[in-house]
C-alpha positions in Angstrom: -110.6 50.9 -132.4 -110.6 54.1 -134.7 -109.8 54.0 -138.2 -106.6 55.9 -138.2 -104.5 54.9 -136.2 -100.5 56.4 -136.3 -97.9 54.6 -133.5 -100.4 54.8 -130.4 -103.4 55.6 -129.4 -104.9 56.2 -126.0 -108.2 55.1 -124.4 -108.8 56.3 -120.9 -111.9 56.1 -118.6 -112.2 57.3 -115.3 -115.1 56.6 -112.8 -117.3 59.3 -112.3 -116.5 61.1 -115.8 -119.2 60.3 -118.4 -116.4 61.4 -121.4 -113.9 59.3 -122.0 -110.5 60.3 -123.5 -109.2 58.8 -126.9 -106.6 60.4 -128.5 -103.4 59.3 -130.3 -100.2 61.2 -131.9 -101.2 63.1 -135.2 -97.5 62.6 -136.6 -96.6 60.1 -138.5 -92.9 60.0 -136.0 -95.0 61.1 -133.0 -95.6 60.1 -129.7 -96.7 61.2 -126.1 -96.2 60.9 -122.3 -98.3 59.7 -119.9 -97.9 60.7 -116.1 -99.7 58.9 -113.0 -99.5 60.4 -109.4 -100.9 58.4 -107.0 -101.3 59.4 -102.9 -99.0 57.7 -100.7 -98.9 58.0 -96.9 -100.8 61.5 -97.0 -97.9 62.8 -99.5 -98.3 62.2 -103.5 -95.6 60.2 -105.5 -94.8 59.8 -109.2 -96.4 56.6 -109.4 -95.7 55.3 -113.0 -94.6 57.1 -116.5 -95.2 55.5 -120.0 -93.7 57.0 -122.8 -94.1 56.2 -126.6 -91.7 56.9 -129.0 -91.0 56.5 -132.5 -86.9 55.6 -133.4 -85.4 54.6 -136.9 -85.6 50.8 -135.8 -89.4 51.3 -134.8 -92.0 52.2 -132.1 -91.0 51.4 -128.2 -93.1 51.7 -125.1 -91.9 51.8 -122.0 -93.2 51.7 -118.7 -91.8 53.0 -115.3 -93.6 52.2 -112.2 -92.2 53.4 -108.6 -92.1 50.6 -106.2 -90.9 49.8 -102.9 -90.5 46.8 -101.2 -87.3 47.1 -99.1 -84.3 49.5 -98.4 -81.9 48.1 -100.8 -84.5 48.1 -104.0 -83.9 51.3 -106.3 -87.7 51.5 -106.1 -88.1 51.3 -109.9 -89.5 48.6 -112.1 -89.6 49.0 -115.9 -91.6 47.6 -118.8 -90.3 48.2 -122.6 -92.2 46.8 -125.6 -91.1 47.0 -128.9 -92.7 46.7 -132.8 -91.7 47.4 -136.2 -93.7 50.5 -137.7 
């Protein structure tokens, strides 16, 4: 865990990289955006987005996943976590 930390901060390892990725919003009301694309059936999809934000009432993560299981589903499940700064 590194010493200063602001509303996030991101770890990330991927296999086959010897570097891995830590990094978190310098501002105090920052956040970021993280985007996952994944390969599906030869074409690519926009497999899940998680965004972190900073609002007047606190920080909030939330987590959008694509997802199908059927022709009536809207193909979307989402996650939201929230904590007081």
């Amino acid at each position: 865990m590194p010493r200063n930390v602001r509303n996030f901060w991101l770890e990330l390892t991927v296999d086959g990289k010897t570097s891995r990725v830590e990094t978190g919003p310098q501002a105090r009301d920052g956040g970021f955006r993280l985007v996952i694309l994944q390969r599906d059936k030869g074409g690519i999809i926009r497999a899940m987005e998680v965004d972190g934000r900073a609002t007047s009432m606190g920080l909030v993560l939330e987590a959008t996943a694509s997802h199908d299981s059927g022709p009536e589903d809207t193909g979307l499940r989402q996650i939201q976590v929230r904590t007081e700064r």
